[in-house]
VOPAGU-2260 file (C-alpha; in pm, 1 decimal, decimal comma):
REM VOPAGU-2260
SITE   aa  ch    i         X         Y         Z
SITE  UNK   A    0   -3590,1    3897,9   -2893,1
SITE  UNK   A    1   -3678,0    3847,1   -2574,6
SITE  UNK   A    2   -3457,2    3768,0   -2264,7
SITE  UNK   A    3   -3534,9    3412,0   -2196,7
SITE  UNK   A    4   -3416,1    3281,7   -2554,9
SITE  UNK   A    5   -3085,6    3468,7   -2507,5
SITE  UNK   A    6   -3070,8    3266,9   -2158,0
SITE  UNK   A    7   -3124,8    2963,9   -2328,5
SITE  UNK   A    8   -2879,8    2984,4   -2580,0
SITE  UNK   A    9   -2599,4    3112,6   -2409,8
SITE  UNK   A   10   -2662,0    2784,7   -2183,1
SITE  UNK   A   11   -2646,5    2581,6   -2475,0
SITE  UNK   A   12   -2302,8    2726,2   -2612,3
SITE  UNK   A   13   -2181,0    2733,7   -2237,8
SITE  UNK   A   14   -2278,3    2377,0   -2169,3
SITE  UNK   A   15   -2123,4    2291,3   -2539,5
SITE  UNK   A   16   -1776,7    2544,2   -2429,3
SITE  UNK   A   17   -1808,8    2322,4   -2086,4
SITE  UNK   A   18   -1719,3    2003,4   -2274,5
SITE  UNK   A   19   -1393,2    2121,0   -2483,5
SITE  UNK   A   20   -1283,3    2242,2   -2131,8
SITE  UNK   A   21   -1333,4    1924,2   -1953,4
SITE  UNK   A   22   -1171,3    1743,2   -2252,7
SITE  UNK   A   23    -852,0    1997,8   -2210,2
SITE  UNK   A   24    -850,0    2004,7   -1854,4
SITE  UNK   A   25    -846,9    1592,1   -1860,3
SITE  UNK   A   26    -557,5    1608,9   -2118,6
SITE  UNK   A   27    -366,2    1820,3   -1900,0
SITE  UNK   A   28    -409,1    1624,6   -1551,8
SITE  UNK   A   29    -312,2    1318,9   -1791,6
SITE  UNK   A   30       8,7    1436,1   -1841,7
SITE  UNK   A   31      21,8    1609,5   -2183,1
SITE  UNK   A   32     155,6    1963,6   -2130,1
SITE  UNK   A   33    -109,2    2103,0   -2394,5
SITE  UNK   A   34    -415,9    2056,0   -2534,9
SITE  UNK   A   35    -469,3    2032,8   -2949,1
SITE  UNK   A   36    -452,8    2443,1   -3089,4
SITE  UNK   A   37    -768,8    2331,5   -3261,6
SITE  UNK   A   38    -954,9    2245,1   -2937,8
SITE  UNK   A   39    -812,0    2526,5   -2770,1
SITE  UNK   A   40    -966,9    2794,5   -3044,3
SITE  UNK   A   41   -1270,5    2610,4   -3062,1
SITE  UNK   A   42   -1337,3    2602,1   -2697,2
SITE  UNK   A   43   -1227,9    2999,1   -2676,0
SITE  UNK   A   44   -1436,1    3077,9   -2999,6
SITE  UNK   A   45   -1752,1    2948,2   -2850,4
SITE  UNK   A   46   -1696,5    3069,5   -2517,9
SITE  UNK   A   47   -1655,9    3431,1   -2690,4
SITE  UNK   A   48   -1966,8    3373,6   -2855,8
SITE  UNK   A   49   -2149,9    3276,5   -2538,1
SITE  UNK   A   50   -2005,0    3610,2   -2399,9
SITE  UNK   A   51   -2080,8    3831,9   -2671,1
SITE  UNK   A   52   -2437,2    3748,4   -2670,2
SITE  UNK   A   53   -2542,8    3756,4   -2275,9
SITE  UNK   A   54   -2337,0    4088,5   -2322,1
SITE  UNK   A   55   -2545,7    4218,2   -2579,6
SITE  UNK   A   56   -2894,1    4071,8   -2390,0
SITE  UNK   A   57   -2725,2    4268,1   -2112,4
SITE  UNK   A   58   -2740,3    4617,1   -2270,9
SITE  UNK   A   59   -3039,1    4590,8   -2493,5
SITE  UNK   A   60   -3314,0    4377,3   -2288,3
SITE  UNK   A   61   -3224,6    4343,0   -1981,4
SITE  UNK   A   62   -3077,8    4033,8   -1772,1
SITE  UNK   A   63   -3228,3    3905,0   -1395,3
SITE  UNK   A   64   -2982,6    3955,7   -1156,1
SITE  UNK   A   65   -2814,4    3628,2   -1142,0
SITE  UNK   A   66   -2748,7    3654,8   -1526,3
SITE  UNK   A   67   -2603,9    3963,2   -1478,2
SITE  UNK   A   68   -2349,6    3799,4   -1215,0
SITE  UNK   A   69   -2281,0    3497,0   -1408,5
SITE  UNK   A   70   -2193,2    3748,0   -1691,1
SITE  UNK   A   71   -1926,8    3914,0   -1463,6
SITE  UNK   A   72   -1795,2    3572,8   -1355,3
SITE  UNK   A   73   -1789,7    3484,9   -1723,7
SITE  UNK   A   74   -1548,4    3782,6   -1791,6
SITE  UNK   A   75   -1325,4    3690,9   -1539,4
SITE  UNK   A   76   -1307,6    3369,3   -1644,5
SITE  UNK   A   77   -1265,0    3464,3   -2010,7
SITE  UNK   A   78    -941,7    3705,5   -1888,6
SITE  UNK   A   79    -788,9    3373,2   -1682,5
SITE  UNK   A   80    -866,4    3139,6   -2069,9
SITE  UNK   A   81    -707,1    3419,5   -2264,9
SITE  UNK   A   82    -392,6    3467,9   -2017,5
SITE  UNK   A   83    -375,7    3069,3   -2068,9
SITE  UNK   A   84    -350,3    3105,3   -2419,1
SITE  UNK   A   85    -123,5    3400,9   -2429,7
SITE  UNK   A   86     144,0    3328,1   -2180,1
SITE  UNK   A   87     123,2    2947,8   -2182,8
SITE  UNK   A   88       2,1    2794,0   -2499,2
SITE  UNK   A   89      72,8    3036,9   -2762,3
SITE  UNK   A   90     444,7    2991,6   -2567,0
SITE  UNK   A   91     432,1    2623,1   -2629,8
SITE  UNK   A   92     487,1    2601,8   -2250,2
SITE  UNK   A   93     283,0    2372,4   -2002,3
SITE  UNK   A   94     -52,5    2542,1   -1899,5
SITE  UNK   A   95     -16,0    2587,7   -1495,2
SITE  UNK   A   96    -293,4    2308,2   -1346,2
SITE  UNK   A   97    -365,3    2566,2   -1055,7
SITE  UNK   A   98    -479,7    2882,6   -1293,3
SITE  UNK   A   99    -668,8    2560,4   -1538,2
SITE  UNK   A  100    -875,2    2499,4   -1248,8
SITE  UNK   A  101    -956,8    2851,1   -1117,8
SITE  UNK   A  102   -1090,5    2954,0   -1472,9
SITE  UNK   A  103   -1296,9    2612,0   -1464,0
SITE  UNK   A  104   -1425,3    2721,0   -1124,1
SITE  UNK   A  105   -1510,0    3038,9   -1227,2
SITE  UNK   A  106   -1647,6    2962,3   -1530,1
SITE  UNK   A  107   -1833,8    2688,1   -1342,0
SITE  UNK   A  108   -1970,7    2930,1   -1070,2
SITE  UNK   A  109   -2079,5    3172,3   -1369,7
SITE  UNK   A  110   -2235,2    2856,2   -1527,9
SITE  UNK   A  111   -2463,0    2753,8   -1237,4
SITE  UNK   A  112   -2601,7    3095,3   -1135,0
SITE  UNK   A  113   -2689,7    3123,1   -1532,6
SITE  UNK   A  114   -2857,5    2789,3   -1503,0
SITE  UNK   A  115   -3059,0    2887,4   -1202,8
SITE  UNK   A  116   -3170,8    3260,1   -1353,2
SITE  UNK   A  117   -3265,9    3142,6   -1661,5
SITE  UNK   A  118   -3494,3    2828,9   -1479,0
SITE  UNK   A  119   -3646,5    3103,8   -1288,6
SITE  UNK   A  120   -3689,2    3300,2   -1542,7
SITE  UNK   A  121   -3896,8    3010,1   -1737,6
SITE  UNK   A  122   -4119,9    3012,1   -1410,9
SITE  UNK   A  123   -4457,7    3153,0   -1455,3
């Protein structure tokens, strides 16, 4: 499998993980302290996925540069989801609006430069 299809997925589940999050994050900033388990699991399920398979494209053919950044930026921004869901939501406590919107920045940051190297990397 070549690197361009792994690009191309992993922006597909991204952009599909990008959704749940904006549906949580809009929940929150409404006023609820939490958003539905279900959504939460979902949105952390597919994110993993997303993860797990630029990681493997990472170690078997090879990423471009940016990829390989947005990958980092993805792992940071899975450790800020999963401290969410440990200390907040598992807790039944309200998640902390400041720490929502630096994973959704990072996750967005991670989420752009993975747009951008797998456009170039469509580019003859």
């Amino acid at each position: 499998m070549e690197s361009i299809l792994f690009l191309k997925t992993v922006c597909v589940l991204v952009a599909i993980t990008a959704v749940g999050g904006l549906a949580m994050a809009g929940m929150r900033f409404a006023g609820k302290p939490q958003p539905p388990t279900w959504l939460a699991m979902l949105h952390g399920l597919l994110a993993g996925a997303a993860l797990t398979l630029l990681l493997y494209a990472y170690f078997t053919v090879g990423l471009p540069a940016l990829a390989a950044w947005a990958l980092l930026l993805f792992v940071l921004a899975a450790a800020g989801g999963v401290y969410l869901n440990l200390n907040f939501h598992w807790k039944m406590l309200p998640l902390p609006m400041g720490i929502i919107v630096g994973h959704a920045g990072v996750a967005v940051a991670g989420f752009v430069l993975l747009l951008v190297a797998t456009w170039a990397a469509m580019r003859p």
